[in-house]
C-alpha positions, 0 to 999 in steps of 0.5 A: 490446453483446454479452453477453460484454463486458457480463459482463466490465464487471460481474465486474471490480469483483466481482473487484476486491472479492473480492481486497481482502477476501481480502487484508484479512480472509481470515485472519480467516474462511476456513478453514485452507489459504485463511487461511494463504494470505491471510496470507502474500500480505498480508504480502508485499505489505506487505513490498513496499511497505516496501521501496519506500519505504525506496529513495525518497529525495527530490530535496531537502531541504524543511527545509534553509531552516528549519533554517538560519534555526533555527541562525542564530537560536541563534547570534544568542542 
């Protein structure tokens, strides 16, 4: 195997580790410039994500049954 690849194969799950904690954490220990910077890709990712879940709607109704069977039942009272 040459030394190349296996660099490449140890780095990536260092890498991967590194981005996480800066993501997570790096507002919390880094110095200003890299702190502010943590900060804000943090909360783009996470206003991303809200936004992508607000545009899913699901396909059915999973309770439609439920509540049809709740509604017969008060009127049957």
């Amino acid at each position: 195997m040459p030394a190349t690849a296996m660099f490449r194969k140890s780095t990536i799950p260092i890498v991967l580790v590194l981005g996480l904690i800066f993501i997570g954490f790096g507002d919390r220990f880094l110095p200003q410039p890299l702190s502010s910077a943590s900060y804000r890709t943090r909360t783009t990712i996470n206003q991303w994500m809200m936004a992508t879940m607000r545009l899913w709607q699901p396909k059915t109704n999973p309770y439609a049954r439920t509540e049809r069977a709740i509604e017969r039942e008060e009127k049957g009272k």
